[in-house]
C-alpha positions in Angstrom: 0.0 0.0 0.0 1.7 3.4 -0.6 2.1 6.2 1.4 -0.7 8.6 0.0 -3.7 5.9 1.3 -2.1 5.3 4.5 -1.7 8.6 5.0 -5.8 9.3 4.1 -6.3 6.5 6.3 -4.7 8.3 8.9 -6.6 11.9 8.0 -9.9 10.5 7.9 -9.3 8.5 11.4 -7.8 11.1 13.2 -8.9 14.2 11.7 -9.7 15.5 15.8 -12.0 18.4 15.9 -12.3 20.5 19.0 -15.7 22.1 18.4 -18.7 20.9 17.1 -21.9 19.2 18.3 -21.6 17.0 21.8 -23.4 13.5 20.7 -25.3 11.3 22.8 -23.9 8.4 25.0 -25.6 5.7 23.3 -24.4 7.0 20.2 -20.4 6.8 21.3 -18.1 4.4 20.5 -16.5 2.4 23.1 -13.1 2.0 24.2 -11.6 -1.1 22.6 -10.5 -2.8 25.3 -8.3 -5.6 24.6 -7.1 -4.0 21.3 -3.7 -4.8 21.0 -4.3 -8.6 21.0 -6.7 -8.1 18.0 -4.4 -8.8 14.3 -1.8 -6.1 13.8 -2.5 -5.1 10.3 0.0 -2.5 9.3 2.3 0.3 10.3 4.2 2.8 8.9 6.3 6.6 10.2 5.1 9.8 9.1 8.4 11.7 9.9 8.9 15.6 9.9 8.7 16.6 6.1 5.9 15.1 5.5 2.8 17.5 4.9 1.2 15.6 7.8 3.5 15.8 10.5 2.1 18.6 12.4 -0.8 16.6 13.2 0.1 12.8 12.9 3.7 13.0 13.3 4.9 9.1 14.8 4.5 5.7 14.8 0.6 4.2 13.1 -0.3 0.8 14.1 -3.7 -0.4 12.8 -5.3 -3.1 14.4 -9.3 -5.1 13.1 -10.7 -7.1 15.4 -11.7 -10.6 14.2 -15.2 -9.1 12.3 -12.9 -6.3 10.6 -10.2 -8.3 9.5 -12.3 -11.1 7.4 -14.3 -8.3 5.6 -10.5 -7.2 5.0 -9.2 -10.3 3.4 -12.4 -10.7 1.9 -13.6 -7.6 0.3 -17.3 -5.7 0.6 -18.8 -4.3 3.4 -17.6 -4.7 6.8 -20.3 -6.3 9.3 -22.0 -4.9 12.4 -19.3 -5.6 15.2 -16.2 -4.9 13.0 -13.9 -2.5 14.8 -10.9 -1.0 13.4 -7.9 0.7 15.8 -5.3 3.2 14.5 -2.7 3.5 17.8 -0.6 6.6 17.1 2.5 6.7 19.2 5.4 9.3 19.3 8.4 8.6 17.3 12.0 8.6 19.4 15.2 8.2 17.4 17.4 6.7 19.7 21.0 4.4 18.9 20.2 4.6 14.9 16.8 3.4 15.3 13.0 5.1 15.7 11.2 3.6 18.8 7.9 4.0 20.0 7.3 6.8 22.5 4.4 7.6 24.4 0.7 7.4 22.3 -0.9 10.5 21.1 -3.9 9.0 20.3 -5.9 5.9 19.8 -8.3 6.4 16.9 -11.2 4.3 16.9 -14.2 3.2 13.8 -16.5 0.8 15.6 -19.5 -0.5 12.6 -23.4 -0.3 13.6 -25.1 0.5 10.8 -28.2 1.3 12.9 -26.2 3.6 15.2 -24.3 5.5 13.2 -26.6 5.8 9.8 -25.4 9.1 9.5 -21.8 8.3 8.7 -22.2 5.3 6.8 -22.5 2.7 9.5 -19.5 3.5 11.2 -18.7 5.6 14.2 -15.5 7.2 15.0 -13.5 8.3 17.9 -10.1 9.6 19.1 -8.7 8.9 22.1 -6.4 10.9 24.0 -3.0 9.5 25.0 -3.4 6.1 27.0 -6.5 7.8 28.7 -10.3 7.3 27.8 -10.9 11.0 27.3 -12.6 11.7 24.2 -11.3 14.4 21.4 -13.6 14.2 18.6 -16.6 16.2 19.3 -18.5 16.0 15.0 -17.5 12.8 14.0 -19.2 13.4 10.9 -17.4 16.6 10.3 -14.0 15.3 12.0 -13.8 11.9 10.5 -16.5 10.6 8.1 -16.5 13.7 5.6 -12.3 12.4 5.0 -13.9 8.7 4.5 -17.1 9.5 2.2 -14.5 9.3 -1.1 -14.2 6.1 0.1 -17.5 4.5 -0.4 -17.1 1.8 -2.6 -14.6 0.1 0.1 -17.5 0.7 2.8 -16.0 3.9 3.6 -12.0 2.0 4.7 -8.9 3.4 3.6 -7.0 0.3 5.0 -6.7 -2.8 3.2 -5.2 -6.2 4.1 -2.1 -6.6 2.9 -1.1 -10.5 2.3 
């Protein structure tokens, strides 16, 4: 996958907005507890130079839970239950090499297509650092207006990558 859809990926997930309408708590997406034993499905280092680096600077790690990851290798829409995880960490350069620092933020798209009709089926939520404190206050504005182009792949920039 090259940089330019990773990069996308990493716009339309974590495009945080500040302002903007508070939702409802039954229309949130939870916390994915558990995450990181879920299939690591890519990563890649957006480093300064790069036109994104003021906002999403570091390490991407994206992680599908079981539901995500078979609509991955399998094409077409993603079912209800599929959750998708893009863990942002701080990039350290230390002996010659770039190590993980401490996370930013851990972008969230969790798929109800009753819950979140609005966006396509999917809801979408940042979380701050290694806390449970919510950043994105329009997910709709935030996130899903950076995955609409995206339609034909149910709105995912990621794909699986054999």
């Amino acid at each position: 996958m090259n940089k330019h859809i990773i990069s996308m990926a990493a716009i339309g997930i974590l495009n945080l907005c500040f302002a903007g309408a508070a939702w409802s708590e039954e229309a949130k997406v939870k916390y994915p507890e558990g995450y990181r034993d879920w299939t690591h499905v890519k990563s890649m280092v957006i480093e300064q130079g790069h036109p994104l680096y003021d906002s999403f600077g570091g390490i991407h790690h994206i992680y599908a839970n079981d539901k995500a990851l078979k609509a991955l290798k399998e094409g077409g829409s993603h079912p209800d239950g599929s959750v998708l995880i893009f863990d942002l960490l701080e990039a350290k350069k230390e002996n010659n090499a770039i190590v993980e620092g401490n996370r930013k933020v851990l972008g969230v798209m969790e798929k109800d297509s009753q819950k979140f009709k609005e966006t396509g089926g999917w809801g979408f939520e940042g979380f701050k650092g290694d806390t449970q404190e919510r950043v994105v206050t329009d997910p709709k504005t935030a996130c899903f207006s950076c995955h609409e182009p995206q339609k034909q792949s149910d709105y995912v920039y990621s794909t699986y990558r054999k």
